[in-house]
N, C-alpha and C positions, 0 to 999 in steps of 0.2 A: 403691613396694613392691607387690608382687602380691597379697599377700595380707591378711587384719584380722589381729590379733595375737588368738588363740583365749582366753578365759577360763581365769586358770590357778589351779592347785587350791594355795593357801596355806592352812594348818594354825597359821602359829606366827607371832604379829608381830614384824617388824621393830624393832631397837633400836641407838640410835645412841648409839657413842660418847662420850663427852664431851671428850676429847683430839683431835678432829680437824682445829682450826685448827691445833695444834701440828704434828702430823703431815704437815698441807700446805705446811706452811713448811719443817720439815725434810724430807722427802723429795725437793721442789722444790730445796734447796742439796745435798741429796745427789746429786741427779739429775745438775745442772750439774758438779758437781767430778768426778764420773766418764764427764764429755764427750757425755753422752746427750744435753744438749740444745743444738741453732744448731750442731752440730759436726761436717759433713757425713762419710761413710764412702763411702768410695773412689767422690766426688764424687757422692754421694747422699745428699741430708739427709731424717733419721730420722725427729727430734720437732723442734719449734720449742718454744718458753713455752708458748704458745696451745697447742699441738696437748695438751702436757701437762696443761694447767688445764682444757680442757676435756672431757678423760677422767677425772681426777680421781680417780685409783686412792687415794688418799688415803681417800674417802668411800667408797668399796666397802672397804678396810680394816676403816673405822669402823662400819661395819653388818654386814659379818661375824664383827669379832671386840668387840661392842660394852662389853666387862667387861674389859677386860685395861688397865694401867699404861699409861701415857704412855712410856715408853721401850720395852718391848714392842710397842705400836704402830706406832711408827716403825720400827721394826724389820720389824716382820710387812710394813708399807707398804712399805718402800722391797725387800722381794720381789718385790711385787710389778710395782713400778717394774720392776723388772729383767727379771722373768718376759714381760712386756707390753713392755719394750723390745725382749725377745730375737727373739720370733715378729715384730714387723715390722722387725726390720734382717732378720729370716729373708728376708721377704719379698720384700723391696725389692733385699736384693744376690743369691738364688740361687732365689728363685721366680717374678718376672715375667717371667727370662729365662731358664729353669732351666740349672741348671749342676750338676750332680750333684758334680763332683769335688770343687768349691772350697767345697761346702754339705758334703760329710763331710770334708776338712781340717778346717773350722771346727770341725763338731760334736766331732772325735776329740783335739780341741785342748782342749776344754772339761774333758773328762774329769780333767786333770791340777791343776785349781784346785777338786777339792771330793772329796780324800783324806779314807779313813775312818779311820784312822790317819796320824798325825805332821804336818806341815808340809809347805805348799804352797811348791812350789820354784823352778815357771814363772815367768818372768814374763810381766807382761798385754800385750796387743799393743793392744786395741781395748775398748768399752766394756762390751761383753758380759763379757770376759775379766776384766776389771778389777770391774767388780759384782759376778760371781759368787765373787772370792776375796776380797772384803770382806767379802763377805755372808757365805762360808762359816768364815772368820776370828772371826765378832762370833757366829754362830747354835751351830756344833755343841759346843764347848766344855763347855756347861751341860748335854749330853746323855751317853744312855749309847749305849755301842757298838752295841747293837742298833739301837736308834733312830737314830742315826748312819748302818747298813747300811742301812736301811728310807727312808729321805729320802736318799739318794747314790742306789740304786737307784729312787727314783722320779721323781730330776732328772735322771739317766741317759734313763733310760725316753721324759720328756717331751723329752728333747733330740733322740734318737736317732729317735725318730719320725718328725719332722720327715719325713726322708728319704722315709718312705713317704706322707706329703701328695705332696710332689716324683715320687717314682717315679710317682704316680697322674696329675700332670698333663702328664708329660713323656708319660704313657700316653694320655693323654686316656681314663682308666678310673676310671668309678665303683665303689666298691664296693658289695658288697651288705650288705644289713641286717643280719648275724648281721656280718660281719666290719667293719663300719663301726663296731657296739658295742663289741667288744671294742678298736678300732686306738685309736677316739677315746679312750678309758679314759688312755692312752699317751697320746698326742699332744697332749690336751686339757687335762692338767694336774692335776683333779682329786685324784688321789689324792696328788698331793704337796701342793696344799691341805690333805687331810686331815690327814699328816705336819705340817705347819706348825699345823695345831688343837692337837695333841700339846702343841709350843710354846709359845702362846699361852696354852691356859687352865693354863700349869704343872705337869703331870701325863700322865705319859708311861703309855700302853696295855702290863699289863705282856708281858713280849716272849712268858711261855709261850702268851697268849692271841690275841697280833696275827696268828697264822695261822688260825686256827678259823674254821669258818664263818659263823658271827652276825658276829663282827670282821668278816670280809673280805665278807656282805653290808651290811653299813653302810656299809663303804669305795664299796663299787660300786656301789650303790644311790645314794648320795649322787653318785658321780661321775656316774654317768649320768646322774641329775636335772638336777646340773647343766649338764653338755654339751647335753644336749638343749636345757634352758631357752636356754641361748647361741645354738643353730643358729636358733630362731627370733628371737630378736634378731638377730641377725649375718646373715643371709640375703641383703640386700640389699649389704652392705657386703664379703660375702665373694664371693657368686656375680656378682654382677654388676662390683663395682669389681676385683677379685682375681682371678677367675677361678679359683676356690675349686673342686675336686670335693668336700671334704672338711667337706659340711653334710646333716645329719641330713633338713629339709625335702626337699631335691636328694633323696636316697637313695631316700626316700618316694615323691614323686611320679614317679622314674624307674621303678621298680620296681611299685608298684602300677600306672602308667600312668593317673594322674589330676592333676589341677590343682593348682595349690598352695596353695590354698586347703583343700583336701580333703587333701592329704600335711602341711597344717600342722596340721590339726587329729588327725592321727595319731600325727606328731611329740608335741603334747601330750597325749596319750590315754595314750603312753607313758612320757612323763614322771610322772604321775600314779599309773600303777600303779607304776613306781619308786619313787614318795616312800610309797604303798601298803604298801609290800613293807620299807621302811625300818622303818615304825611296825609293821608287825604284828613283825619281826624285835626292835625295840625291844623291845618288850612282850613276847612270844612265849620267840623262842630265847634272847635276850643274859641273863634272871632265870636261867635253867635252866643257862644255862653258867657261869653264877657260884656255884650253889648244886654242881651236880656237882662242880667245880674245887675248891671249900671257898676260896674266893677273902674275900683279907683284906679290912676294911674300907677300908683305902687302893689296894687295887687294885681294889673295885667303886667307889670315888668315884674314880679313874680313868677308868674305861670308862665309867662314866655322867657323866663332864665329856666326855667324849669325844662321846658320844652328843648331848650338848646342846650342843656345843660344833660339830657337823656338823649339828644344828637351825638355830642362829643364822646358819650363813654361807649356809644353802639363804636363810633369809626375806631375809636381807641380802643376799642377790648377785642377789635378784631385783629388790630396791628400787633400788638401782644402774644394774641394767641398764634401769630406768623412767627414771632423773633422768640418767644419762650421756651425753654428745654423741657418745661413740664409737659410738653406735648409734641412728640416728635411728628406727628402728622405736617404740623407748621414746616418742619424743616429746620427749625432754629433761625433763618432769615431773617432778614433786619428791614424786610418790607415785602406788601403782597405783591408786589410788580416785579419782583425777581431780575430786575433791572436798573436802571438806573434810577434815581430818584427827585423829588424833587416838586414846587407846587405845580410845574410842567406837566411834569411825567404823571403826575397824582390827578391831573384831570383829564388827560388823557385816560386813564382808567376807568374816574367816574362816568366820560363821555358814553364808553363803551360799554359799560355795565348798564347805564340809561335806557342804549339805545337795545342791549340784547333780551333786558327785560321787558321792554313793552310789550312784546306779545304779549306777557301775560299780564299785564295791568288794563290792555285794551280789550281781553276779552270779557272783563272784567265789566264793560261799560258799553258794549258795541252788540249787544246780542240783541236778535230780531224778536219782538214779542210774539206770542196768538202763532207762532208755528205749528202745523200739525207733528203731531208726536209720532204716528205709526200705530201698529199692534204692539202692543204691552203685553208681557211676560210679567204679570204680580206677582213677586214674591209670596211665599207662604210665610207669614208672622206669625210664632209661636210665644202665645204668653201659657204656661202654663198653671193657669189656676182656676178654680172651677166657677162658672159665672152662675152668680145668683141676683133673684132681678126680684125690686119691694111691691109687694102684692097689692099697692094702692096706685099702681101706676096708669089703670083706664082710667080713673079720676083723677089723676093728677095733669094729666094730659087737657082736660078739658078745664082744669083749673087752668094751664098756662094761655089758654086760649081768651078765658075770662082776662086775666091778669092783664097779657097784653090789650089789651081793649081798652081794658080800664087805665094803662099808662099812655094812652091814646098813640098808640103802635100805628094802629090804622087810620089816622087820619092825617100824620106826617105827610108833610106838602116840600117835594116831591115823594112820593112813596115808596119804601124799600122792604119790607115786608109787607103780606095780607095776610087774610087768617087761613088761607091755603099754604103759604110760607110756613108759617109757625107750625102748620099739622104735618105738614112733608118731612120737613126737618124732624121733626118728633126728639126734640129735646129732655122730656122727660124718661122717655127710654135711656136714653145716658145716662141720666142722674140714677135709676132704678138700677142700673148696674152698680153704681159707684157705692150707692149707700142702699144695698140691699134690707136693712135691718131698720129704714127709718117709719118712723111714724109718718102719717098722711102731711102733715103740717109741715115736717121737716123735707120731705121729698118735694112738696111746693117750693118750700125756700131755695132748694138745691137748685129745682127746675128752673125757675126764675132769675138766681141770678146765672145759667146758661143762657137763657134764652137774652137776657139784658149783656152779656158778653159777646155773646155770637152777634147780635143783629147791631152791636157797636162797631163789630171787626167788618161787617158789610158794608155798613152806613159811610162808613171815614173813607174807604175807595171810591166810593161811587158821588159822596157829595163832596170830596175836598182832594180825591187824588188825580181824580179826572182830567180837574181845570188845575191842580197844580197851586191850591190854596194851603200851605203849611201853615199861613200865621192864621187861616180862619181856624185850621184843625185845634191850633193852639189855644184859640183863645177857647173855642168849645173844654178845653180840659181845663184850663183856668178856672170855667164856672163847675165843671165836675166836681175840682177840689174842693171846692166853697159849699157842695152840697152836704162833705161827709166834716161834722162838727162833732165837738163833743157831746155836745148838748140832744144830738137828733134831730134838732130843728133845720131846715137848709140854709144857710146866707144869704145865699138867691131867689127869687121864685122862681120853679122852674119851669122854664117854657117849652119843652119838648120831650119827645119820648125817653131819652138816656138822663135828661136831669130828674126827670120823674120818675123814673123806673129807679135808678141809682137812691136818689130821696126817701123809694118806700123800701126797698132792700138796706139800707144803711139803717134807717130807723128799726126793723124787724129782727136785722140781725147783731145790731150793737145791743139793743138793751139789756143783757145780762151783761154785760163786759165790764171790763174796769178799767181806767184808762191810759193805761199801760197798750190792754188789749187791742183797743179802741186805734189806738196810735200803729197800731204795727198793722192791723189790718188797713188805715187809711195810706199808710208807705205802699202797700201790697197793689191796690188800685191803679198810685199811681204808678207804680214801676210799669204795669199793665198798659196804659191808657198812654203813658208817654213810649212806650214801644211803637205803639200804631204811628207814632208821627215820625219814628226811626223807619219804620216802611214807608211812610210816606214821602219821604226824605228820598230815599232808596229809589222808591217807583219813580222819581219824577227826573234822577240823576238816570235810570237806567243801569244800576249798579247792583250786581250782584254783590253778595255780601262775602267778603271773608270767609273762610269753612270756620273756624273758631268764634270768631263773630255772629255768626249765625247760631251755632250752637247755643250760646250762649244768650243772646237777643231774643231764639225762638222759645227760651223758656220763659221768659217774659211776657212772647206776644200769646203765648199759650197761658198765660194767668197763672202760671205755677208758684207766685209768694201768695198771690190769695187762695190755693189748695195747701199749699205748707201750712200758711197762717192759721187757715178755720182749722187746720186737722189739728193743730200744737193747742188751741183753746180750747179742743173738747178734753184735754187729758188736763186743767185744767193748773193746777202749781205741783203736780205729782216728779213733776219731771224738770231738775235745775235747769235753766236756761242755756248755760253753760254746755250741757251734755247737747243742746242741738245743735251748737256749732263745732265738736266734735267731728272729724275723720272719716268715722264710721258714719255716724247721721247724714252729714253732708251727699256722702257716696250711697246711700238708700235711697235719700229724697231725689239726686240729682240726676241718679241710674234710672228709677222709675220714669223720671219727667223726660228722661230722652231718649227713654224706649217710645213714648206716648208720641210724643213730635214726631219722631220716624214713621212712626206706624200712618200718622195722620197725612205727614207728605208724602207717603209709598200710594195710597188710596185716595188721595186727590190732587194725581201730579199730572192723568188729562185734563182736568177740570181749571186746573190753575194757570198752566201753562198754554196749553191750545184754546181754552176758553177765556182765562181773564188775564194774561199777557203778564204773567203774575213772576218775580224774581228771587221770592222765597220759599224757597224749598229745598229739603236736603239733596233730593235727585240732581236737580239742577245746579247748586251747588260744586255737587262731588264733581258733577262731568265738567264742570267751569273751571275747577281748581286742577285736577288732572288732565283736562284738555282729553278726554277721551268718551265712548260713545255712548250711546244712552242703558244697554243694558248691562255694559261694565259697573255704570255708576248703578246700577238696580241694586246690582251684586254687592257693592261694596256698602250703601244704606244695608244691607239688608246681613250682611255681616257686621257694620256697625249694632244694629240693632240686637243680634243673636249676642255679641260681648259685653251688650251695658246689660239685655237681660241675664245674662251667665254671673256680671260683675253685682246684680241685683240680687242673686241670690246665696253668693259668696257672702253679701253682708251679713245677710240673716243668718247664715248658719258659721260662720266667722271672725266676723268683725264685733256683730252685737255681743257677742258671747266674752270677746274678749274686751271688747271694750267694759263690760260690766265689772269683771275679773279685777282689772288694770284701775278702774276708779271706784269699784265700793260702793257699786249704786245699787241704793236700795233694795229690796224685792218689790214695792211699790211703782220706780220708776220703771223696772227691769219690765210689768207686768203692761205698762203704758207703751213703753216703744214697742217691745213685741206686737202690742194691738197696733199701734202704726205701723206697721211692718206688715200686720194684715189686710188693714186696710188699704195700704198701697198697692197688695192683691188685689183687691176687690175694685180699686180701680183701675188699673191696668185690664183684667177682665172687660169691665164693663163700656169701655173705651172701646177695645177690639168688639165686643158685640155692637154696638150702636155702628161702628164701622162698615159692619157687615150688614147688615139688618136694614138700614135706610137707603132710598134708590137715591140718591142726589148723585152717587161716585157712579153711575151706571150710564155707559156711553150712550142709552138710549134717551134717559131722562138727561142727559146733557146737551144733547142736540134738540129735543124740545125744547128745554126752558133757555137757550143761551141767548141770549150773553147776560144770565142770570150772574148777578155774583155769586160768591163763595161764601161758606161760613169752613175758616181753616184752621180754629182751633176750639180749642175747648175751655173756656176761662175758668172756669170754676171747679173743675169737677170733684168733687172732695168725699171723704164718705163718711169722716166722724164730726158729722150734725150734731149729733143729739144733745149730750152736755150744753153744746153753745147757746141752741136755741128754748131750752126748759121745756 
């Protein structure tokens, strides 16, 4: 191995089982009778006894699920038996010699033995096939249909993946660090783990809550804890015997361009603020969303079996990966303390792992705000695509000036825009990039709702983060919601500039929809609007975010489901629904929107930080999470940025292509995403120019107007109007 295995941050101890000889016995006859073991596949043998006994999924069972019945247990185990068969027959028959076609045969064969309704009708051909309709036969039965939908699509997910390990080796292409997060999430299993916790401690997450954000960061948090924790076990046994691209270490050291010794210890660094980000969410958001909800006593001992129940399997799958032969990094040992053992000696461990981590959890919360920054070294952003700007844009400008007036902008008491505000900012220059091609009409619409995004993302700092009001911020979004109906009518009357503004934008821009449409753009809004109270949350803790959390939040606060949303209803029913949540789609939409965010935090990271005391932003971020100096982290945004735009343009001449190939999509839809593909040009272009073009990021106009606020992202910015609007 290259590298020491880094000191890793355990919080909760380890607990075993007491059914585990049973479980090794029965999983080991169940293994046999569904031919996994001595029974080679197409003249390639899989597992041997040995090979089985001395991975010992049995014991990783037993320490992650260490409260559950003896029949439960064999159950959960012999998942995993199958789960860990499935990825090395992957291996061995369609990755050391890749073969794309006969690896998605397989995979699309799978899909027909784990129906979320009625009876499996297939029959099994091979062992893969044969365990997974056992499995799926003896597990879903006990559940409800939600949970049913939620564990099919996340052994979909894990299966499906696969392919893109495969696409990556057949590419001999690594990927990068924001896209290697989210693919592993998929590929790595995790969250059907989580699914399978449900299971285990007999109490299912009720389904109104399994989408929400606490929910879904506990889910991701924990998956990436664990992935990661995997990539440095598995290192040697992936990269070097396998020829693996598809390990977290690898990623690190290619990308920062340092040793692996030094990418392993970043690898953990991350893990750590993961498990971080787990407990503060624990504690933090998952109370407050039980008490908003009015959540009954059986659905908060739900969520909080839940919660300890994705406790147990992180301590226990790291015990495992200590004592298991599948990974000789562990040593094979029979505990991380390499010593005596014991609940003694086990919290002696946690103690010190507590206390060695705080630095980094304290820096976390302890940064001084309104610092002077120094001289800046701007990166140079390259988007390369040619900007073109809609030739109605002197008058659309002076439409936005109208507008706001008319949503009584300027007369909000106390005031946060004037009509000097609104002309400075020049929001319709944005829009004029984005949607180069629009009619007069439609370039208003675009402008407006920027301008009603932007002066929301100012307003909610200055009137509610100030004094540290979350539940006023709240209850403002409560009547936001009630403006967007299906009807167009508002619920409320509305009494200020964002319920009116919102009011005349929802009415203008629903009317041709249908209300499917209708529905997805009112989700869009609100992912939007309740991010601002995720910053607000943030500003008032003093807490920087997460580098993945952030990621992920800043396309949020950046309005990018209402740019996905309008731009998916200009193409109109051309394009199955299905194909946008796709691989390839997902990695267009999500490359674009966080080249956009970087670009935006690289060019207003004096302004945020030396002027409005501000905690989000990539810069700040990067230097928070690697504890290093401020032009390192320039460097490293700005390398981010050069690989989601490299990974942005790989789709288009890569992904799209093949994905069309791969599903038989039309020449109709084929001719729709390629225009989304351009039009996500044309706004990425038109981004970078409004960037450039307006003084607001100019140290000079910063020192005049401060302690102006910010306007730090871009809500709307979208470029296929036209369709939507008639």
């Amino acid at each position: 191995m290259s590298f020491r295995l880094p000191e890793f941050y355990l919080s909760y101890p380890a607990r075993l089982n007491p059914n585990l000889q049973r479980a090794r016995e029965h999983s080991k006859a169940w293994a046999r009778n569904m031919e996994m073991i001595d029974v080679p596949q197409q003249g390639k043998e899989i597992w041997s006894e040995a090979d089985l006994d001395r991975d010992d999924y049995a014991l990783l069972c037993a320490y992650t699920h260490p409260d559950c019945d003896g029949d439960e247990l064999d159950l959960v185990t012999d998942w995993y038996v199958w789960v860990f068969y499935f990825d090395d027959h992957f291996v061995e028959l369609y990755k050391r010699d890749p073969d794309l076609t006969a690896a998605r045969e397989h995979l699309d064969r799978l899909r027909a033995f784990m129906p979320v309704e009625g009876p499996i009708t297939e029959q099994a051909t091979n062992p893969v096939e044969a365990g997974l309709a056992d499995l799926w036969r003896r597990t879903v039965p006990s559940m409800s249909a939600d949970w049913r939908r939620r564990f099919a699509d996340s052994t979909k997910a894990l299966l499906d993946e696969s392919l893109w390990e495969l696409h990556n080796i057949s590419e001999n292409r690594l990927s990068n660090p924001i896209e290697y997060i989210e693919m592993r999430r998929k590929v790595g299993g995790a969250p059907w783990s989580a699914n399978l916790v449900e299971h285990a401690v007999g109490m299912e997450v009720p389904a109104e809550l399994a989408a929400t954000r606490p929910l879904k960061v506990l889910r991701d948090t924990f998956s990436d804890a664990v992935h990661l924790r995997n990539d440095l076990f598995s290192y040697e046994r992936e990269v070097t015997d396998e020829g693996e691209l598809s390990n977290g270490v690898l990623v690190f050291e290619r990308f920062l361009g340092c040793d692996s010794q030094e990418a392993a210890e970043t690898v953990n660094d991350l893990l750590t603020s993961r498990m971080h980000q787990f407990e503060h969410t624990a504690l933090t958001e998952v109370p407050k969303l039980l008490d908003e909800r009015g959540v009954d006593p059986a659905g908060r001992m739900a969520v909080l079996g839940y919660a300890k129940g994705l406790q147990d399997w992180q301590s226990g799958g790291h015990e495992w990966h200590m004592a298991s032969g599948r990974y000789p990094e562990g040593g094979g040992s029979s505990s991380v303390l390499g010593g005596p053992t014991g609940l003694g000696t086990a919290g002696a461990y946690i103690a010190k792992s507590l206390i060695s981590t705080a630095p980094q959890r304290l820096r976390s919360f302890t940064r001084v705000p309104f610092q002077p920054v120094g001289p800046i070294q701007r990166p140079e952003l390259e988007v390369p695509f040619e900007l073109r700007l809609c030739p109605h844009l002197d008058v659309s400008r002076e439409h936005a000036v109208d507008w706001s007036r008319e949503m009584g902008m300027f007369a909000d008491a106390p005031p946060v825009w004037d009509e000097a505000a609104v002309r400075f900012n020049d929001l319709p220059l944005c829009a004029a990039g984005l949607d180069p091609d629009a009619s007069l009409e439609e370039l208003d619409l675009a402008s407006h709702w920027l301008v009603w995004g932007t002066y929301g993302d100012d307003l909610y700092p200055q009137r509610y983060g100030h004094v540290r009001d979350v539940a006023g911020a709240k209850a403002q979004n409560e009547r936001l919601k009630q403006v967007m109906t299906d009807t167009g009518v508002p619920g409320i009357v509305p009494v200020n500039m964002m319920e009116r503004g919102l009011a005349d934008l929802w009415r203008r821009t629903t009317a041709p929809m249908n209300a499917r449409e209708r529905q997805s753009l009112r989700r869009a809004v609100e992912v939007m609007i309740d991010s601002w109270v995720w910053e607000l949350d943030n500003q008032a803790l003093n807490h920087v975010p997460d580098p993945v959390d952030y990621v992920e939040m800043r396309r949020a606060t950046f309005g990018s489901d209402m740019t996905i949303s309008l731009a998916r209803f200009s193409h109109g029913d051309v394009v199955p629904p299905e194909l946008y949540e796709t691989r390839a789609v997902q990695n267009l939409e999500n490359s674009a929107i966080d080249c956009a965010t970087m670009l935006n935090d690289v060019f207003s990271y004096r302004k945020e930080i030396e002027f409005e005391g501000e905690v989000h932003n990539a810069v700040l971020v990067v230097q928070n999470f690697l504890d290093c100096d401020q032009d390192r982290a320039f460097e490293i945004v700005h390398e981010l940025f050069n690989a989601r735009m490299e990974q942005f343009r790989h789709v288009i001449d890569v992904e799209l292509p093949a994905l069309y190939q791969e599903r038989d999509v039309t020449p109709e839809a084929q001719e729709a995403l390629n225009q989304h593909a351009e039009e996500l040009k044309d706004w990425l272009a038109g981004i970078l120019n409004w960037h450039e073009q307006v003084a607001r990021y100019r140290d000079s106009e910063l020192r005049h107007n401060a302690p102006m606020s910010g306007i730090r992202s871009l809500y709307a910015p979208f470029t296929p109007w036209d369709p939507v609007l008639g």
